[in-house]
C-alpha positions in Angstrom: 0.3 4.8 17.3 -2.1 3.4 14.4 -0.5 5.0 11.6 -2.8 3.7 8.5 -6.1 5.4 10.0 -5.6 8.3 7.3 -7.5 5.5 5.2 -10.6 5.7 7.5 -13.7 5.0 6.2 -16.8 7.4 6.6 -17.8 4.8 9.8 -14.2 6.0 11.2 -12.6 2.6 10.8 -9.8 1.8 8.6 -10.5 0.3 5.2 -10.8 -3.5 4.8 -8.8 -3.1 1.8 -6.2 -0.9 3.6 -5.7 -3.4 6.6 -5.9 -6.1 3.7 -3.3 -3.7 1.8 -0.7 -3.2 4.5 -0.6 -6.8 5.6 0.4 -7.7 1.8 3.1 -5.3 1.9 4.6 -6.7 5.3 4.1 -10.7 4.0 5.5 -9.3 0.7 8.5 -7.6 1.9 9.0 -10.3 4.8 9.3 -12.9 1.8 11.8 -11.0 -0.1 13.7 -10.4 2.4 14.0 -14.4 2.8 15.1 -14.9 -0.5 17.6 -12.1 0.0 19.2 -13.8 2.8 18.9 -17.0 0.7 21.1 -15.4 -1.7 17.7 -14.4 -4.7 18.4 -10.7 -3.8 17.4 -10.0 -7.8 14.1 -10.8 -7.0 12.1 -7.4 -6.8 9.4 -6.4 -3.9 6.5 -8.7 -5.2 7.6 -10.4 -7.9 8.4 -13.4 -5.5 4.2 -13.8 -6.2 4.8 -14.8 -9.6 6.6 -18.2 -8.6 3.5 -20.2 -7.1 1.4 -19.3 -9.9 3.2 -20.8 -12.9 2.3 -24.3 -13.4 4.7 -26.9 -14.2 3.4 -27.1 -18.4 3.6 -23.5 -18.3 1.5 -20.3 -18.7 0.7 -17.1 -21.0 1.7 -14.1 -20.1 -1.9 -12.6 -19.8 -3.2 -15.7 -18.1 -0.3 -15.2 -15.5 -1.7 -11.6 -14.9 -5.1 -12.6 -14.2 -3.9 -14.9 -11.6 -1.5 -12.4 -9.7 -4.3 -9.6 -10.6 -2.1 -7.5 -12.4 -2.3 -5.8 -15.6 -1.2 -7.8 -18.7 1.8 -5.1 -19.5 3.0 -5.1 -15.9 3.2 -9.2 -15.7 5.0 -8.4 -19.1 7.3 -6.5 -17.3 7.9 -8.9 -14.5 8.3 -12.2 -16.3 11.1 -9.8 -19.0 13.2 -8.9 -15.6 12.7 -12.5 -13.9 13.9 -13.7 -17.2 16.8 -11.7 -17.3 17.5 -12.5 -14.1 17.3 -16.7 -15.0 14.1 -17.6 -13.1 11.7 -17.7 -16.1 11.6 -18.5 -19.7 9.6 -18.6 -22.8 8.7 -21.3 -24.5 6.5 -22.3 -27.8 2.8 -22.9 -26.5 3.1 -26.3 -28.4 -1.4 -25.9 -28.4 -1.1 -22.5 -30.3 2.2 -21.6 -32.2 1.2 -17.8 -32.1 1.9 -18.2 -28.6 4.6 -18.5 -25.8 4.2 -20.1 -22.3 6.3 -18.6 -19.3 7.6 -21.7 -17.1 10.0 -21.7 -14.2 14.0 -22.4 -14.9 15.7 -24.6 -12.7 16.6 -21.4 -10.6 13.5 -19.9 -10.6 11.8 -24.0 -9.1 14.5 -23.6 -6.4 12.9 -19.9 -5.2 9.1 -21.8 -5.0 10.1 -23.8 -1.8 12.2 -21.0 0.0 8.8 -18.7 -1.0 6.6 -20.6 0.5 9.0 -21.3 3.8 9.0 -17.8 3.8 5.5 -17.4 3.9 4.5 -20.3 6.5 7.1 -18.1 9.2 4.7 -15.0 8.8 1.8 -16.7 9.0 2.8 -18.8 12.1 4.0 -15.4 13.2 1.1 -13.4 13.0 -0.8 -16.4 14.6 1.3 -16.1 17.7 0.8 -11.9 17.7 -3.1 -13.0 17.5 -3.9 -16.4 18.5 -3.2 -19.2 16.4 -7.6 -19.8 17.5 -7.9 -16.0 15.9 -5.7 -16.5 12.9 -7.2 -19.6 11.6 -10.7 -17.7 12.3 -9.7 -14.8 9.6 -8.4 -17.4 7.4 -11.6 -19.5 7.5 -13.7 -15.8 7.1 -11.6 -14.8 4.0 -11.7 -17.9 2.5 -15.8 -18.0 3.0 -16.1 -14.4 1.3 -13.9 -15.4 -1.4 -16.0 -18.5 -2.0 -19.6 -16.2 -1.4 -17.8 -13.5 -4.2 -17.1 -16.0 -7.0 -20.4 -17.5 -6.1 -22.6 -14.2 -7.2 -19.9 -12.5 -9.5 -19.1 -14.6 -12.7 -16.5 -12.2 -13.4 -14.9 -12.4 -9.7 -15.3 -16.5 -10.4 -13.2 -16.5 -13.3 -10.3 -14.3 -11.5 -10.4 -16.5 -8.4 -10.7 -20.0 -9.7 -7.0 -20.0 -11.0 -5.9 -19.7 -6.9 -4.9 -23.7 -6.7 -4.6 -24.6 -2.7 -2.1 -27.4 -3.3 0.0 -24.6 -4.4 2.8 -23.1 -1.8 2.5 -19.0 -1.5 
């Protein structure tokens, strides 16, 4: 039963960005649901994506939404309840004193390995539903028209050059 065909395209086949979509959701909720067991049940559906993409001197708010390709209000959102919740916190951008930088708490460093964990069982997962030939393939593909888009798009270049590799998901 191939339930997500409702987002056909006019060729009849699903959606790049729907299969794209879908699989984000199942890696998103598979990671949270890792972190629940791990005993970070606070940590809302997708907000674990915030953790590999603060750096260790810290971050602006609206810099932080580029990254995670959010909009600046709704990262606003996020970092105020992952605050709350002990993971984040606000600190004096000691380059502009207008401004704060977001960095990770002690708690919130200790959800970056579990994260990424989390993610390298999905992946090695959906290598062995594929082939792990197959599933290095599409990473190698995406990764080219990723490259290819911030090559002709300045604007797609600046959104994309943020993603550090080094970085666990």
């Amino acid at each position: 039963m191939t339930v997500y065909m409702h987002g056909a395209s006019s060729a009849g086949r699903p959606r790049f960005a729907l299969l794209l979509r879908l699989l984000h959701r199942e890696y998103a909720l598979g990671v949270e649901a890792s972190l629940a067991e791990a005993g970070f049940g606070d940590i809302r559906s997708g907000d674990a994506k915030v953790f590999p993409l603060v750096p260790p001197e810290g971050i602006q708010v609206r810099d932080l939404a580029i990254r995670a390709g959010v909009r600046k209000q709704t990262m606003a959102q996020t970092v105020d309840q992952l605050e709350r919740a002990g993971y984040l916190e606000r600190r004096p951008n000691p380059r502009d004193g207008r401004s704060r930088l977001v960095v990770l708490t002690e708690r919130g460093r200790a959800v970056r390995p579990l994260a990424a964990g989390a993610g390298d069982r999905i992946e090695e997962r959906w290598a062995e539903l594929t082939s792990p030939e197959e599933f290095e393939a599409l990473r190698t593909l995406l990764h080219r028209l990723l490259d290819r888009i911030g090559q002709t798009d300045p604007d797609a270049a600046d959104r994309l050059t943020p993603i550090d590799e080094s970085r666990p998901d």
